[in-house]
N, C-alpha and C positions, 0 to 999 in steps of 0.2 A: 473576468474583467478586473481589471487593476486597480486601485485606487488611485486620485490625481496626485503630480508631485505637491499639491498645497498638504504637508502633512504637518503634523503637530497640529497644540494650540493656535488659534489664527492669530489671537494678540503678540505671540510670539513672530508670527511671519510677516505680520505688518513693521514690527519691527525691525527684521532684519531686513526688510525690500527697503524700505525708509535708511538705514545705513548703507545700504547698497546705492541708494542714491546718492546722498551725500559724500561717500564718497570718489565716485561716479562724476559727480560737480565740481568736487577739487581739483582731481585729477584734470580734467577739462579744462579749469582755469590758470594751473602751473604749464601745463604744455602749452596754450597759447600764450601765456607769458614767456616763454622759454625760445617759442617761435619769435616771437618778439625780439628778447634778448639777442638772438643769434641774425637775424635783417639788421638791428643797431650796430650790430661790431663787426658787420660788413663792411672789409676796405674799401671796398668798390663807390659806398656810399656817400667816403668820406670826403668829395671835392665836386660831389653834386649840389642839387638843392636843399637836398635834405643834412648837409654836412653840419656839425654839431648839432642836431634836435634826436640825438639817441635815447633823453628821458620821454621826450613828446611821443617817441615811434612805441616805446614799453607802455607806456599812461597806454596810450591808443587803445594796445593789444588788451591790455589788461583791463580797462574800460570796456571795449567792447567784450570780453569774457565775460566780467558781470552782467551787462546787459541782457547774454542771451541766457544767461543764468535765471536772473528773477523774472526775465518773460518766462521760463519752462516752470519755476515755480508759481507764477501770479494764474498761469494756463492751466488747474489742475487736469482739467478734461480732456483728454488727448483722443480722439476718433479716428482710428485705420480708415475707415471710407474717407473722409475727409481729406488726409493726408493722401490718397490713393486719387481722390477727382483733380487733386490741388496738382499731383504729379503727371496725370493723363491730360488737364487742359492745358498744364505748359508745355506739354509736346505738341500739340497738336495747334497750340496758338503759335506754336515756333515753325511749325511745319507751313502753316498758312502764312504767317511773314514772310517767309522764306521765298516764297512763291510770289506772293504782292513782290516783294525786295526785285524779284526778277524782273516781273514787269514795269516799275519806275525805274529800273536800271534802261532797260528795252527804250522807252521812251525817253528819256534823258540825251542817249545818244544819236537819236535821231538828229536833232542838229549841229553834232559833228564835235569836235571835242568842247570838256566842259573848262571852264574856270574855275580858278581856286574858291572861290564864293559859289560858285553853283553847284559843288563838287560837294559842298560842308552840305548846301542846302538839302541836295539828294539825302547826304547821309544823315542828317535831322529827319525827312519824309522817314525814310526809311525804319531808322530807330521808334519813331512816333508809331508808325505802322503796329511795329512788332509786339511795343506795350502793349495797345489796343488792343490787336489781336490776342496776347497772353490773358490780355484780362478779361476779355467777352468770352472767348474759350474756359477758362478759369471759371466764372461767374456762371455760365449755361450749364456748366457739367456740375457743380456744385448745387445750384436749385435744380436740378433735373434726373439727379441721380440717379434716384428710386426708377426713373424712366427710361433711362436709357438699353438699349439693346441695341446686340450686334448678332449677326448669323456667323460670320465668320470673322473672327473666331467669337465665340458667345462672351459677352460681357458684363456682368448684372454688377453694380454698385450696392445693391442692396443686401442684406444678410444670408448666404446660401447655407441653411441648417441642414447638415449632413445627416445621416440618420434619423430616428427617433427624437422627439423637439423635446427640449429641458428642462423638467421638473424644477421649479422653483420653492421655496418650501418656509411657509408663514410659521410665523412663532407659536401657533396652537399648536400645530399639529407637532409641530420638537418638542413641546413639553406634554404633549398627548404621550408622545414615547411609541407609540402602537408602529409609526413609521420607519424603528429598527428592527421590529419585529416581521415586518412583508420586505424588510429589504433582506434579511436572514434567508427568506424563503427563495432567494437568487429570481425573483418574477420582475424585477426591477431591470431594465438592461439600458436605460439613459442615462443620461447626466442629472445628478440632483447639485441644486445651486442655493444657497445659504449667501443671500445679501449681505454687506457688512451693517446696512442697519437694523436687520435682521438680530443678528449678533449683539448690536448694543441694546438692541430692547431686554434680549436677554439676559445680558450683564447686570440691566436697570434693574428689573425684578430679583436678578439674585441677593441685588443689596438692599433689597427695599428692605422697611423697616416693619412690615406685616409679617408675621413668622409663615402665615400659610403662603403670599406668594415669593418669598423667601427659598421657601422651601420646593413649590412651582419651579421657579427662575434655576433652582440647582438641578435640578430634576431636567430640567431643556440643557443645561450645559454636559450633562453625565451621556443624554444623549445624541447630543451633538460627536463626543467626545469617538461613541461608540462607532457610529456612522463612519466616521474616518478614520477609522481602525478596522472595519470593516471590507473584507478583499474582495467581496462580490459585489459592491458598488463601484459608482467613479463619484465623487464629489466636488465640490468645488467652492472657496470662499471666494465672493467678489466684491473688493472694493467699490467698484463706482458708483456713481447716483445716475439713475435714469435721468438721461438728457431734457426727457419733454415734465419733468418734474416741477412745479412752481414751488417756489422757494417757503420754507414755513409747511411742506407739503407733509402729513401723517402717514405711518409706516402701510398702511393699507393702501393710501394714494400709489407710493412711491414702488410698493410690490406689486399693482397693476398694471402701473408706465414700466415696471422692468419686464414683465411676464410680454407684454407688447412688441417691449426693444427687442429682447431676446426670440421673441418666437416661439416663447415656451408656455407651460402651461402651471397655475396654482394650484398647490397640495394644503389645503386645510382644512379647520374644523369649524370653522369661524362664520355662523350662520350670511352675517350680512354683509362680510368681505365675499362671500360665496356670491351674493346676490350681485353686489357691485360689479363684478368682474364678469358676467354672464352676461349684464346691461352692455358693459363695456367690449365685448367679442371675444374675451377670455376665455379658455377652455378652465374648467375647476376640476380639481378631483377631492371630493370628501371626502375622510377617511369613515366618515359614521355612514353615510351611504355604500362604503367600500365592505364596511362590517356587517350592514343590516343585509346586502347584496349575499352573504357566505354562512346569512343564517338558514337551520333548515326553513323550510317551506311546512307551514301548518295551516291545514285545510278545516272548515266549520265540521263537526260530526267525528274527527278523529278523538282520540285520548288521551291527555298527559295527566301524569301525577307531578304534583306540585306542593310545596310545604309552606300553608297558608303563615304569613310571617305577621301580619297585621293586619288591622280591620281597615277596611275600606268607606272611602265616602258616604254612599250610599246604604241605606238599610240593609244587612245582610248580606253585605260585601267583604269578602276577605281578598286579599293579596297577597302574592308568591311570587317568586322569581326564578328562571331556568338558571340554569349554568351559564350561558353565555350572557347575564343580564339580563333577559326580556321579561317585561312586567308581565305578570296575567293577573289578571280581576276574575273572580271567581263567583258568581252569586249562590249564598246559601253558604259560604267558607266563615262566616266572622263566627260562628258557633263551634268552629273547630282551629281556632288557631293554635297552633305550635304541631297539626299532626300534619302527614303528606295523603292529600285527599285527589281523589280518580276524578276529573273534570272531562267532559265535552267540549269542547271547542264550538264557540256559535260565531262570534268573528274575531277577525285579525284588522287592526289598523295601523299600518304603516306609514310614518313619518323620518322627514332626513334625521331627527331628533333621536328616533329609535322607534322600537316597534313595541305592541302591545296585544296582549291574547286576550279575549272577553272568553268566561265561559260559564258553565253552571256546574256545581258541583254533583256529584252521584248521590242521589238522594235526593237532592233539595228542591223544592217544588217550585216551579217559576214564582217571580215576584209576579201580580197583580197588579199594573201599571194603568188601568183603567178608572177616568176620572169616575167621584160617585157620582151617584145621578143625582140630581135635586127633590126634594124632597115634595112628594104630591104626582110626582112624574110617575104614569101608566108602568 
C-alpha cells in the first residue's frame, strides 16, 4: 500500500493548496475581465442600447468576478453531497416543469389562439412553475438526503465507505509513538486520518513552554513525520472541521463529530475520550488494550522470576516488573530487594490501564490477614 499524495510536512501542503488557490482566483478574475473587455469592443454593440457603456459592461464582469470570489472565500466549507443534491434536484425540478409547462401549454390552447398578453401571462405561469418546482425538488433532496434511495440505478447521498472504515488518530496516541510501531508490522491496511486540528494541538505542545510537554509535543511530530514516510500505510492530513461541530467546540468534541462524519473509527490512549465516544456510537481502538491484548497470558499457580526493584505498600511487599512493563507485587519480596526472586502467581488483575501480577515469593510464608480476636474471647 502506497502512501497518500498528502506528502511532506502538512504545514507545508496547506501552504502550497492556499497558493494554489489564490492563484486559481486571479486567474478567474482576469478571464472574466477579459471576457468582458472583448463583449465591450464588440462592433456589433456599438449602435445598440448598450452603445458607449463599454466601462459599465467591464465594472459588471469584473464586479461580479469578485463577488463570486469572496462568496467562495466567506463559504469555507464546501460539501460534495450538497453540491451533488443541489445538482440532482435541478434536474429533476427541471424535469417536472417541463412536464406542468406541457400541460398549461395543453390548456391555454384550448380556446383557440392566445393574445399578446395572454401569451406573456402563460410564459409568467410557466416560469413561476419551474422555480417552484427547482426549489421544492432542491429543498426535498437536500433535507432528505441521508433518505433517499433508488433500485435502479441505486443512489445513496450519504457517505459510501469503500473498504475498511478510517482510522482517525488522537493526539495521544501520535505522541504515544507505539502506533508507528503496529503500522511497521503492515497489520494496518486502512486509511489512517490525522485532523488538522489534530496537527495544531500538536504544534501547541511542541512550543509549550514546559520542557517535558515540549519535549512530548516533538516527540508526536517525529512521529507523525515517520508515519508519512512510511510505504506500508495510506495516510491522510485533513483540513476540515466537522460540520455538526459547535463552535468554541474542544479537540476531543470535534475528533468524535469527525470519527461520526467520516465513518471511521478513534485510535487512542485517552482514557475518557475512549469513554465519550463509546457513549456516543464510536468505535475506539486503545492502543493500551491493543498492548495488554499481545501480553502473554499468566495463569495463578505458574512461575516467574522477577527482580524485586522496590518495597511495596503493604507489609512485606516487594515489586518487580517483566520486560514488557507489567507490575508484579510479590509478597514476602521487600526482604530481598535488588535480587531476582521465583514467585507463584496467585492472581492477575487486568485493567485498560495495564495489567498487574499478585504473587508470593518462594519461601515466604503467607502474610496472616486475620483480624485479632478481642481479648477474653473463647
Amino acid at each position: 500500500m502506497k502512501p497518500s499524495t498528502t506528502t511532506g510536512f502538512p504545514e507545508q501542503n496547506v501552504r502550497t493548496s492556499s497558493l494554489f488557490m489564490f492563484i486559481l482566483r486571479v486567474v478567474f478574475v482576469l478571464t472574466l475581465a477579459a471576457v468582458g473587455m472583448s463583449l465591450a469592443a464588440d462592433p456589433r454593440l456599438a449602435g445598440g442600447a448598450m452603445a458607449g457603456q463599454n466601462d459599465v459592461i467591464l465594472i459588471a464582469f469584473i464586479g461580479g468576478a469578485m463577488v463570486v470570489t469572496a462568496f467562495d472565500i466567506l463559504v469555507p466549507r464546501k460539501s460534495l453531497t450538497a453540491i451533488s443534491g443541489l445538482f440532482f434536484g435541478l434536474v429533476v425540478g427541471m424535469v417536472v416543469a417541463y412536464g406542468l409547462s406541457l400541460i398549461v401549454d395543453l390548456v391555454g390552447n384550448m380556446g383557440g389562439d392566445l393574445s399578446a398578453t395572454q401569451s406573456s401571462f402563460i410564459r409568467a405561469i410557466k416560469l413561476g412553475i419551474g422555480v417552484t418546482c427547482c426549489y421544492l425538488a432542491v429543498s426535498f433532496v437536500l433535507q432528505t438526503k441521508d433518505d433517499v434511495r433508488f433500485v435502479i440505478p441505486y443512489v445513496e447521498f450519504s457517505k459510501d465507505a469503500k473498504g475498511a472504515r478510517p482510522l482517525v488518530l488522537d493526539t495521544s496516541v501520535i505522541v504515544d509513538g507505539r502506533i508507528a510501531d503496529i503500522a511497521n508490522t503492515r497489520i494496518i491496511e486502512t486509511e489512517m486520518i490525522v485532523p488538522r486540528f489534530v496537527l495544531l494541538e500538536l504544534q501547541t505542545i511542541a512550543d509549550s513552554g514546559d520542557k517535558l510537554k515540549r519535549v512530548r509535543g516533538r516527540r508526536g511530530l517525529d512521529v507523525l513525520n515517520k508515519l508519512q514516510t512510511n510505504e506500508n500505510i495510506e495516510i491522510r492530513m485533513l483540513d476540515t472541521v466537522p460540520l455538526q461541530s459547535a463552535a468554541g467546540a474542544g479537540v476531543d468534541e470535534m475528533l468524535v463529530d469527525l470519527a461520526l462524519q467520516l465513518n471511521g473509527r478513534v485510535v487512542t490512549n485517552d482514557y475518557n475520550l475512549n469513554k465519550i465516544a463509546q457513549l456516543r456510537g464510536v468505535s475506539v481502538i486503545n492502543i493500551n488494550d491493543l498492548a495488554n491484548a499481545l501480553k502473554p497470558v499468566v495463569l495463578p499457580g505458574e512461575m516467574l522470576t522477577v527482580k524485586m526493584v522496590k518495597p511495596g505498600e503493604e507489609m512485606g511487599q516487594g515489586i518487580g516488573y517483566l520486560e514488557d512493563g507489567t507490575m508484579v507485587v510479590a509478597e514476602g519480596g521487600r526482604e530481598r530487594l535488588g535480587d531476582m526472586v521465583d514467585i507463584t502467581v496467585t492472581s492477575v488483575l487486568q485493567t485498560s490501564a495495564g495489567r498487574m501480577i499478585f504473587g508470593r515469593a518462594d519461601g515466604a510464608v503467607p502474610a496472616d490477614r486475620r483480624r485479632p480476636r478481642p481479648q477474653g474471647s473463647p
